[in-house]
C-alpha positions as CSV (number, residue, x, y, z in Angstrom):
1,X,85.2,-83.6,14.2
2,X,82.5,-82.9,16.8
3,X,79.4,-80.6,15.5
4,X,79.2,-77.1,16.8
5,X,81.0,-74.1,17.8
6,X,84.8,-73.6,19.1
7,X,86.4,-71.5,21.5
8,X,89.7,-69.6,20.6
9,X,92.0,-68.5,23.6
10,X,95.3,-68.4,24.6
11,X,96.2,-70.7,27.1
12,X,96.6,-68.7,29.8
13,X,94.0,-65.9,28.9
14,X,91.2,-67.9,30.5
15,X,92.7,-68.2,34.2
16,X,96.1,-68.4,33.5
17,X,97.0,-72.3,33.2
18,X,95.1,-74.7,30.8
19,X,94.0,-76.6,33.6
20,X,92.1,-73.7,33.9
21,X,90.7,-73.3,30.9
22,X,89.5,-77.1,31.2
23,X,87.6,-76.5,34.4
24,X,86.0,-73.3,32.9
25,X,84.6,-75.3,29.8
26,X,83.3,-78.4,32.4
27,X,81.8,-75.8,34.9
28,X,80.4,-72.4,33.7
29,X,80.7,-73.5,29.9
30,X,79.5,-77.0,29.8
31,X,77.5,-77.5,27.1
32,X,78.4,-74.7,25.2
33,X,81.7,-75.6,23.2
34,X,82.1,-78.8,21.4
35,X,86.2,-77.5,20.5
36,X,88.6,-75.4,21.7
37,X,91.7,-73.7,19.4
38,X,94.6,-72.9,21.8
39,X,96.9,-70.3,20.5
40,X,100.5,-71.8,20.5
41,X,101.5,-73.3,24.3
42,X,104.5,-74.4,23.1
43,X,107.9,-72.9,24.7
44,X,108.2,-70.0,22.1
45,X,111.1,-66.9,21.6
46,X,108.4,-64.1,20.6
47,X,105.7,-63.1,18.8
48,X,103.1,-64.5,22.1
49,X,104.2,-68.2,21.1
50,X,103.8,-68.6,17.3
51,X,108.4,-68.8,17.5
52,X,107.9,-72.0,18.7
53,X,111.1,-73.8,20.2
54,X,109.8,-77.4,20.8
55,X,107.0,-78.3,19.8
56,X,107.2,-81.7,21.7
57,X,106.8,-79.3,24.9
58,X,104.2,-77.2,26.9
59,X,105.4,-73.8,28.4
60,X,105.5,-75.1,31.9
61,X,103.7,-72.0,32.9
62,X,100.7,-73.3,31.1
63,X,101.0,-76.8,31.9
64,X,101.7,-79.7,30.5
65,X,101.0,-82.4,27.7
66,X,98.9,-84.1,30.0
67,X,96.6,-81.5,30.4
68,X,95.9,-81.2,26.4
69,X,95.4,-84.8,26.1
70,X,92.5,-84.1,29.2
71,X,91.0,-81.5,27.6
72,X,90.9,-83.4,24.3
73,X,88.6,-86.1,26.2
74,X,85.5,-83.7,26.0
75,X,86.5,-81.3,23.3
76,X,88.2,-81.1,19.7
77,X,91.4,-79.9,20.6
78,X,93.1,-77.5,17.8
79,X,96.6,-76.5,18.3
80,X,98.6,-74.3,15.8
81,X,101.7,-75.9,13.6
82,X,104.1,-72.9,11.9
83,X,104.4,-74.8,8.9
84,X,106.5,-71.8,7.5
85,X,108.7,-71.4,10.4
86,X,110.4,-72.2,13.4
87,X,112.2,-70.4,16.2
88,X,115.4,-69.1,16.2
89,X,115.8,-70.8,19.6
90,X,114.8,-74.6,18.3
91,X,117.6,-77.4,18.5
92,X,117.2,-77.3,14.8
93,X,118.6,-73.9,14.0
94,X,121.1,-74.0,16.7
95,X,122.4,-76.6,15.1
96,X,122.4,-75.1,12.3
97,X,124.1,-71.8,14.0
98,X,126.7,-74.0,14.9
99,X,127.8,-75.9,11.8
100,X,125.9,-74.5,8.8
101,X,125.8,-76.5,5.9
102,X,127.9,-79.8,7.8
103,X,125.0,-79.5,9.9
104,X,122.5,-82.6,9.8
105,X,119.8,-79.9,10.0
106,X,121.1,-78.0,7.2
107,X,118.0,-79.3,4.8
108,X,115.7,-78.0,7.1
109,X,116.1,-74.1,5.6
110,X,116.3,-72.1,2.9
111,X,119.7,-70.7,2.0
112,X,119.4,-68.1,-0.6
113,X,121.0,-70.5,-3.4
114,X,118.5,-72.9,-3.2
115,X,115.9,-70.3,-5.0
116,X,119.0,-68.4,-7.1
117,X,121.8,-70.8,-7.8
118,X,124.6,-67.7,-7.7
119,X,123.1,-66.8,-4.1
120,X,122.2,-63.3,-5.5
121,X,118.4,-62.5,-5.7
122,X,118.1,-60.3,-8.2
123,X,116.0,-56.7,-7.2
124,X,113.5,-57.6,-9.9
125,X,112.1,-60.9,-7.9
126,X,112.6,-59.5,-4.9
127,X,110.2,-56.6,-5.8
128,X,108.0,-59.5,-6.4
129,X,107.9,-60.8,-3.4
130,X,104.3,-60.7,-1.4
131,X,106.8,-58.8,1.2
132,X,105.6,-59.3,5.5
133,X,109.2,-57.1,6.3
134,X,109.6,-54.0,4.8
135,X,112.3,-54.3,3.1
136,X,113.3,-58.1,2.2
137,X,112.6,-61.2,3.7
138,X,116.7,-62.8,4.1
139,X,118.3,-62.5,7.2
140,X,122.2,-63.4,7.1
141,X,123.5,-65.3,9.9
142,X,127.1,-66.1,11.1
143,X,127.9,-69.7,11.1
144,X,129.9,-70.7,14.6
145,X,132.6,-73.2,13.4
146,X,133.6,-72.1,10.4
147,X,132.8,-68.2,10.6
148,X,130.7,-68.4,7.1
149,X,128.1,-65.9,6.4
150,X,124.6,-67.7,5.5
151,X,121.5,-65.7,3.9
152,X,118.2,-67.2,5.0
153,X,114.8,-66.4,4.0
154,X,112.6,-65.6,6.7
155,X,109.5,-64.3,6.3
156,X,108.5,-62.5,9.4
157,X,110.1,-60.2,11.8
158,X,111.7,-57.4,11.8
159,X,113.1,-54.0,13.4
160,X,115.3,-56.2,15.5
161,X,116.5,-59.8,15.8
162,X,114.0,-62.2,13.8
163,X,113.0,-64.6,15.6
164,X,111.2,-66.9,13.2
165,X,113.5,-69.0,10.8
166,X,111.8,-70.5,7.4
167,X,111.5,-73.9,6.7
168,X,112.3,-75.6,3.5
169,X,109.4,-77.9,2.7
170,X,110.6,-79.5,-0.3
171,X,112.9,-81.5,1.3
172,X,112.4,-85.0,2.8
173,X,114.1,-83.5,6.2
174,X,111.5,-80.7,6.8
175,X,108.5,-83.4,6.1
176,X,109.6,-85.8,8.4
177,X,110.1,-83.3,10.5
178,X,106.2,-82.1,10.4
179,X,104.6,-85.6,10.0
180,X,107.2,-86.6,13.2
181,X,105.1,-83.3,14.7
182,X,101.4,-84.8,13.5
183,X,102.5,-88.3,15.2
184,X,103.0,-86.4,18.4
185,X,99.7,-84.2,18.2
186,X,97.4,-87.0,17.5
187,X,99.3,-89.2,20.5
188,X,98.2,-86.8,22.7
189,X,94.8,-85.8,22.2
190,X,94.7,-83.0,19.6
191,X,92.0,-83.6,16.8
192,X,93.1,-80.5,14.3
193,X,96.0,-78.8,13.5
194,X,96.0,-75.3,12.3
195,X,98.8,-74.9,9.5
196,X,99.6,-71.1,10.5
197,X,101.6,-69.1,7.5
198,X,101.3,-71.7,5.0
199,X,100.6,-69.7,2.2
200,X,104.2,-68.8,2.0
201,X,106.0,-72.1,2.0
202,X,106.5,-72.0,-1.8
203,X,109.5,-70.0,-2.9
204,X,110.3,-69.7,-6.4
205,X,112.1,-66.9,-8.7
206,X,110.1,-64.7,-10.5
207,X,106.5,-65.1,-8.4
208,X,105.5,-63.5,-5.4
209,X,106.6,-66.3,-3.2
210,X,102.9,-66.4,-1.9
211,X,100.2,-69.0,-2.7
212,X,102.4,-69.9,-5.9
213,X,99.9,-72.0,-7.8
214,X,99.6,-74.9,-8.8
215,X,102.9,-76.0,-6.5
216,X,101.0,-74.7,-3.3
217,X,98.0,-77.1,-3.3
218,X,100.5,-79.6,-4.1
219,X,101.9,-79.0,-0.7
220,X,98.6,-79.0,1.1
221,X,97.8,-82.3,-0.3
222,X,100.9,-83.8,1.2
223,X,100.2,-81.8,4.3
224,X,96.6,-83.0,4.3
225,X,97.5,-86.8,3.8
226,X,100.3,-86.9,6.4
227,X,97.8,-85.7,8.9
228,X,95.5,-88.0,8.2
229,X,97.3,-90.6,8.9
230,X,96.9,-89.9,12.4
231,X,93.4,-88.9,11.9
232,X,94.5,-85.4,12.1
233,X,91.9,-82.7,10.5
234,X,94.1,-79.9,9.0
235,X,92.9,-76.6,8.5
236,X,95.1,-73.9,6.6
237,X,95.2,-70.6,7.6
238,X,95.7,-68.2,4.3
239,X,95.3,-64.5,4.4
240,X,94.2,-63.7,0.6
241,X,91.7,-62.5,-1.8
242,X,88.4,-64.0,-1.3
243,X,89.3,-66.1,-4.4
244,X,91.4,-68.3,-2.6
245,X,89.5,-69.3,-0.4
246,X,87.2,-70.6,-3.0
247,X,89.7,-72.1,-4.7
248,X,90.8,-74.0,-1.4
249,X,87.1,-74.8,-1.3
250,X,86.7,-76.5,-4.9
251,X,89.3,-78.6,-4.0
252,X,87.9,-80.1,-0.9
253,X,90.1,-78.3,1.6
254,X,89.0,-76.7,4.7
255,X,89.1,-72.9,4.8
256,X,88.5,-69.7,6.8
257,X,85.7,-66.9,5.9
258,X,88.1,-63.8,6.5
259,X,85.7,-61.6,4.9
260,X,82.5,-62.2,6.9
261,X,84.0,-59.8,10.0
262,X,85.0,-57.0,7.8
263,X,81.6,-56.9,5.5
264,X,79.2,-57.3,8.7
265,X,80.5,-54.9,10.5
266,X,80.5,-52.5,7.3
267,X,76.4,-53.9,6.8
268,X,76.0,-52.6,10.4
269,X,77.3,-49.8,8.8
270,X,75.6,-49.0,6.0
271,X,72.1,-50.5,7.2
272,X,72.1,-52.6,4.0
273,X,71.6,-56.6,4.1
274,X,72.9,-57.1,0.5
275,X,76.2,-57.9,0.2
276,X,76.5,-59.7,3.5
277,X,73.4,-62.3,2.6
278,X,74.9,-62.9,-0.8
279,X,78.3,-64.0,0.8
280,X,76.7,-65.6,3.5
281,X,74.7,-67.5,0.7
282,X,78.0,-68.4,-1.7
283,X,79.9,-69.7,1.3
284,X,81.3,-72.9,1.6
285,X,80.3,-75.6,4.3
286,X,84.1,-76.3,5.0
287,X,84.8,-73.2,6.8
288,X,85.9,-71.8,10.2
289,X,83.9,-68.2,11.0
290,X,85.4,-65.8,12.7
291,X,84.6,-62.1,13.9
292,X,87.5,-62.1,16.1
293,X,91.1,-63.3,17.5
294,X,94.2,-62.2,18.4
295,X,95.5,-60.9,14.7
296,X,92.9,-58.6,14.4
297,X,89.8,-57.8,11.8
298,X,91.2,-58.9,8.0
299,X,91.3,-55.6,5.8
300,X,93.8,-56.0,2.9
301,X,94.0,-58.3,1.3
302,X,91.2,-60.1,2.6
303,X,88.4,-57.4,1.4
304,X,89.8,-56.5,-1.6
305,X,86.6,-57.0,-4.4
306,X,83.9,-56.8,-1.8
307,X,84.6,-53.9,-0.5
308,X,85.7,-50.8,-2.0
309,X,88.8,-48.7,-0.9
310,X,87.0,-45.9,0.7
311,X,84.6,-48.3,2.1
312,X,87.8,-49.9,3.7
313,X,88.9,-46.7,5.3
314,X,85.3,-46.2,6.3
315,X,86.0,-49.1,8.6
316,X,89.6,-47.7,9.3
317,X,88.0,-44.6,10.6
318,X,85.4,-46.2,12.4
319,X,87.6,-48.2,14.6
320,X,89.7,-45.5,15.0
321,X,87.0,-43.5,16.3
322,X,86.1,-46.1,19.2
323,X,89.3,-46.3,20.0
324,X,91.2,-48.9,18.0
325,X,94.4,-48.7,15.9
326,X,95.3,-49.9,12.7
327,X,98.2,-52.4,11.7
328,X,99.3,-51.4,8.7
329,X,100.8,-53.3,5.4
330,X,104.1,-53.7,5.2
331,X,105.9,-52.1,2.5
332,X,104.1,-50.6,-1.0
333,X,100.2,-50.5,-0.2
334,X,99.8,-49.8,-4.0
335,X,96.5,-47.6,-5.3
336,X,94.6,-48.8,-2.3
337,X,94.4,-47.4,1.4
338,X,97.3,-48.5,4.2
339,X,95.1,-51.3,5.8
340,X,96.0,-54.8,6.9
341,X,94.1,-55.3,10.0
342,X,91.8,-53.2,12.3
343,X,92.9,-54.0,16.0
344,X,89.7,-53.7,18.6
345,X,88.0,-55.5,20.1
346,X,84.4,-56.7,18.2
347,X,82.1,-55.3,21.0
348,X,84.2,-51.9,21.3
349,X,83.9,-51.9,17.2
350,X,80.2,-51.7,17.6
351,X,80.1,-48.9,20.0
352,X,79.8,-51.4,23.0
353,X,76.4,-51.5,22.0
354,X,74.9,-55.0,23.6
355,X,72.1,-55.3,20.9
356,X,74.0,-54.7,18.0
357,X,76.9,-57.2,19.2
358,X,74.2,-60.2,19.7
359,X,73.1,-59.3,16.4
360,X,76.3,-59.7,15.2
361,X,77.4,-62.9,16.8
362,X,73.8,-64.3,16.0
363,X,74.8,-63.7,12.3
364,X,78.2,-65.5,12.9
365,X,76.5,-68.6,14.6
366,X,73.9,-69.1,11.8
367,X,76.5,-68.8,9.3
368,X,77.8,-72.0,7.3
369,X,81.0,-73.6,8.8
370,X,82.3,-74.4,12.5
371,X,82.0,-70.8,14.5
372,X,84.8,-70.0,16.2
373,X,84.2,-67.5,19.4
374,X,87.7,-65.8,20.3
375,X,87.6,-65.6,24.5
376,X,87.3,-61.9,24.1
377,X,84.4,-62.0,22.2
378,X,82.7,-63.8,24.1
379,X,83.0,-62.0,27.3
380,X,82.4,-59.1,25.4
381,X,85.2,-57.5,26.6
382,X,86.3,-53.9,25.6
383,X,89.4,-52.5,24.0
384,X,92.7,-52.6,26.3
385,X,94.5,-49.8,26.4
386,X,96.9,-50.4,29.4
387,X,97.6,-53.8,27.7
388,X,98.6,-51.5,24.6
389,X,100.3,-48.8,26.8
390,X,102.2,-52.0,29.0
391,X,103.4,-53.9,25.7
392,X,103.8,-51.2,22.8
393,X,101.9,-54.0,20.7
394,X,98.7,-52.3,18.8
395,X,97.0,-55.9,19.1
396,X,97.4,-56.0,22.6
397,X,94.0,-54.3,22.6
398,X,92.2,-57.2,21.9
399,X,94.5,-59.7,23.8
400,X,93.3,-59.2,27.9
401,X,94.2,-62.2,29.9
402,X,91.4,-62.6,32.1
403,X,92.0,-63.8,36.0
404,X,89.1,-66.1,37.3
405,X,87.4,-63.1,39.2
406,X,87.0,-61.4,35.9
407,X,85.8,-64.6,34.0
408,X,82.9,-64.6,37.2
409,X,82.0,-60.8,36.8
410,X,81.7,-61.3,32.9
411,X,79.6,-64.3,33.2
412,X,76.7,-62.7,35.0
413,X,76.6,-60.2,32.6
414,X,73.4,-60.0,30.6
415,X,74.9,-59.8,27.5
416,X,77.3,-62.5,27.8
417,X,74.8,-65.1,29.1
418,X,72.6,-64.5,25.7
419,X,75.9,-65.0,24.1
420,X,76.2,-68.0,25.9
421,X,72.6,-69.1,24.4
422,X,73.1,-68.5,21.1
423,X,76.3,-70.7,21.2
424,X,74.4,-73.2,23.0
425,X,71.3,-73.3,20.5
426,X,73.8,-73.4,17.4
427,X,75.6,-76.9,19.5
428,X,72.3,-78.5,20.4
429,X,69.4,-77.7,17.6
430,X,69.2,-80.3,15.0
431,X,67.9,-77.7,12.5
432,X,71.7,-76.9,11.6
433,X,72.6,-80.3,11.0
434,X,70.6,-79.5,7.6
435,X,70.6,-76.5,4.7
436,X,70.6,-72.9,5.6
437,X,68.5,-70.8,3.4
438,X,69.4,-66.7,3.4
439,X,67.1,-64.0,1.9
440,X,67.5,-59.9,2.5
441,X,65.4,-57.0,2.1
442,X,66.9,-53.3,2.7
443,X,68.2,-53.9,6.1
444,X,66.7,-56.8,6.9
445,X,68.5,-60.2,6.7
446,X,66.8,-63.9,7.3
447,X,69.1,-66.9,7.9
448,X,67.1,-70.3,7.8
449,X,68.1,-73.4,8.6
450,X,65.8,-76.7,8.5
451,X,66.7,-80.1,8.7
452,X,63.2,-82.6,8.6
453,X,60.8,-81.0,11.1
454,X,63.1,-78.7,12.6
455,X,63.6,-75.2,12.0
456,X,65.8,-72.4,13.6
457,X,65.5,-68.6,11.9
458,X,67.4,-65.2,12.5
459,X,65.7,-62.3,11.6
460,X,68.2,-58.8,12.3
461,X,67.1,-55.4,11.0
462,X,71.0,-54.2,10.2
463,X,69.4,-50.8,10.8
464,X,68.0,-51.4,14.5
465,X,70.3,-54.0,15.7
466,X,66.9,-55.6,16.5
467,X,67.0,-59.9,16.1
468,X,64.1,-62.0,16.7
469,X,64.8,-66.2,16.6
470,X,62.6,-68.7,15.9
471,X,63.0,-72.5,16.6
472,X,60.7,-76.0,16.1
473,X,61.8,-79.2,16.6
C-alpha cells in the first residue's frame, strides 16, 4: 500500500462520472492523494449502492471497469465488498426466489433452521440479538415454484421491502463466492477491499449475533488469506466498543479509529487536550482515521467508555444546534442516551469556523494510521438541507454531489487550499515515515513526528483553534 492520505467519495460526488474523479486527482489534486476509497459503484437496489446486484459490474452512469483499473495506475484504489449481504436484485437471490432450497444458490443464505434446527427462534435469543431493525432481523419470502414460505435473516432494512439479503459464510458456496469477487477486484486494479458489515457474519443461538468471539476472527482470517492471495489488503469495517478495535489490532488486523471524530470534536469542546492525546497516544499504526463520511460521526457504540452519556448528548445537542440531525439506535437504547450517529457535516459541526476546522483536520493528518479525507471534508462543505428536504434521508446532509463548477469555486477557497497543504505535507515529509511522539498541557496538544533528521510538529491550543507547524528535513 502506497504511504499517505486517501480520498473517500462517491463516484459520482466529485463530477458525476469516475472519469471524473480521475482527472480531478491528476489535475487540481495531484500530489495530494496517494488512494482513493469509492463508495460502492456497483449496480445496487438501495441504500446509495451498498445492495449491490453485481459486483462484476459498474453502474453505467459511473463508468466502467476500465476506468477503476485507470485510476488504480496512480492511486490505491479501495472499493467496498458487503461481506454480510447482498441485494435482493442479484442473480443469486433470484435464484433463490425462484426455487428455494432446489436452488443451486440455496447455500448462499441463512434460512432460519440453520441457527434453530425447528426453524423457531425462540424470543429469548432473539432479544439477544445486537438488533439494526427494530424489531427482528428475518424477513419471510415466498418461494416461486413451489409456493413455500422461507424465513431469512437479514440484517438491515426495514419500514418497507429489505433490500439487502444475508449471506451464509460458513459454507464453501458463499466463500467461493467472495474469493471469486477478490479475483475479480485485484484483476482490475483495486489494491484494498473494504469488508463493509462484517461484524455480523456470525450467527449463533444464544449470543448477540455480533462480533461473536473467538468464531469472528476466525472468519477474518479466512477473509484476510483469500485476499491475499491476490495481493488484496483487507480492511474490516466494525462499529463497536473501542475494545474491539484493539483487539483487531493485537491480532495484526487492520482497523478504523471510530472514536478519534467524536472525542476531538468534544476536546474542541471542552478546551481540554487530555483525553484526546492519550488516545491519540494508545493508537494503533494499522488504522484508517476518519472525521467524516457518508454514515455519519460514530456515537454509540463507538464512544461508549470514553465518553460519558451526558458528554454524548453534549455532542447530540451541539450538532443539533448547527443544524444537524441525529440517527438514532435502533430498538432498546438501554441506560444510555438515543445516539448512534451525529449526521453534519465536520466544518458545519464546528460552527463553520475555518481555524477551528484546520485545527481539526491537522490533528487527523498527524494522527497514526492512513488518513482518510471524505470529499465533503475536504471542500469544507456545509450541511445540506435541500439534499435532506429532496431525499427524506437525515444523512443526506453530509452527502452533496458536487458538479465541476462547484469543485472550481471550493478550490480557491482559502480554507480548502490549506487543507490541501496539510494533506500534501502528511504525503511528502519523510518525518512521518518514523514515531509520533504526543504530549498535552490544559488545552494545548503537541503531536511530533521524527524520522533521522527530520521533524514535523503540530502545536493547537483546543481553546483558540490556534495551530502553529513546524518542519526540518
Amino acid at each position: 500500500m502506497r504511504r499517505g492520505p486517501q480520498l473517500l467519495t462517491y463516484p459520482d460526488s466529485l463530477g458525476g462520472t469516475i472519469p471524473d474523479l480521475t482527472r480531478l486527482l491528476r489535475g487540481p489534486l495531484r500530489g495530494t492523494f496517494a488512494g482513493v476509497h469509492i463508495l460502492p459503484p456497483f449496480p445496487s437496489s438501495g441504500d446509495r449502492g451498498f445492495a449491490p446486484i453485481d459486483y462484476r459490474r459498474i453502474e453505467p452512469r459511473f463508468g466502467e471497469w476500465a476506468d477503476i483499473a485507470d485510476l488504480g495506475r496512480d492511486h490505491d484504489v479501495m472499493l467496498d465488498l458487503m461481506v454480510n449481504h447482498i441485494s435482493r436484485e442479484s442473480a443469486e437471490f433470484r435464484g433463490f426466489l425462484e426455487r428455494g432450497r432446489a436452488s443451486e444458490y440455496a447455500d448462499l443464505f441463512i434460512t432460519v433452521d440453520k441457527i434453530w434446527p425447528d426453524g423457531d427462534p425462540p424470543a429469548e435469543d432473539v432479544a439477544r440479538i445486537f438488533l439494526r431493525k427494530p424489531d427482528d432481523p428475518f424477513t419471510t419470502f415466498t418461494i416461486a415454484e413451489s409456493g413455500a414460505q422461507e424465513t431469512l435473516w437479514t440484517t438491515f432494512g426495514f419500514g418497507g421491502r429489505v433490500e439487502q439479503v444475508d449471506l451464509d459464510l460458513q459454507t464453501e458456496a458463499t466463500r467461493e463466492l467472495i474469493r471469486g469477487w477478490f479475483e475479480w477486484f485485484a484483476s482490475n486494479g483495486v489494491a484494498i477491499v473494504r469488508l463493509d458489515a462484517v461484524g455480523y457474519v456470525v450467527k449463533q443461538p444464544g449470543t448477540s449475533c455480533f462480533m461473536v468471539e473467538p468464531e469472528i476472527y476466525d472468519v477474518l482470517d479466512g477473509l484476510v488469506a483469500a485476499a491475499a492471495e491476490y495481493e488484496l489488503l483487507v480492511l474490516p469495517e466494525i462499529h463497536d466498543v473501542y475494545a474491539t478495535h484493539r483487539s483487531l489490532a493485537r491480532r495484526g488486523f487492520w482497523t478504523y479509529d471510530f472514536v478519534l471524530p467524536g472525542l476531538l470534536l468534544h476536546a474542541f469542546e471542552s478546551g481540554d487536550a487530555t483525553r484526546l492525546a492519550g488516545h491519540i497516544a494508545g493508537s494503533p499504526e494499522r488504522q484508517f482515521t476518519t472525521l467524516d463520511c457518508h454514515d455519519g460521526v460514530p456515537v454509540r457504540p463507538d464512544l461508549e467508555g470514553i465518553l460519558t452519556h451526558a458528554e454524548m448528548s453534549g455532542l447530540a445537542e451541539r450538532v443539533l444546534a448547527e443544524g444537524g440531525n441525529v440517527n438514532r439506535i435502533l430498538g432498546d437504547a438501554g441506560d444510555g442516551p438515543d445516539v448512534h450517529q451525529l449526521n453534519c457535516t465536520y466544518y458545519s459541526a464546528l460552527g463553520a469556523d475555518d481555524d477551528r476546522y484546520l485545527a481539526a483536520r491537522a490533528i487527523q493528518l498527524f494522527a497514526r494510521g492512513v488518513p482518510q479525507l471524505y470529499y465533503v471534508g475536504l471542500l469544507a462543505g456545509e450541511n445540506d438541507h435541500e439534499a435532506v428536504a429532496r431525499t427524506g434521508e437525515g444523512r443526506s446532509i453530509n452527502r452533496h454531489d458536487y458538479t465541476t463548477a462547484e469543485i472550481e469555486t471550493a478550490l480557491e477557497r482559502p480554507v480548502v487550499q490549506r487543507i490541501l497543504e496539510l494533506v500534501r505535507l502528511r504525503l511528502e515529509h519523510p518525518a512521518f515515515d518514523g514515531r509520533l511522539e504526543v504530549a498535552a498541557d490544559d488545552s494545548r496538544l503537541r503531536l511530533t513526528w521524527a524520522h533521522g533528521a527530520a521533524r514535523a510538529e503540530l502545536r493547537v491550543d483546543l481553546g483558540s483553534g490556534e495551530l502553529s507547524i513546524g518542519t526540518e528535513g
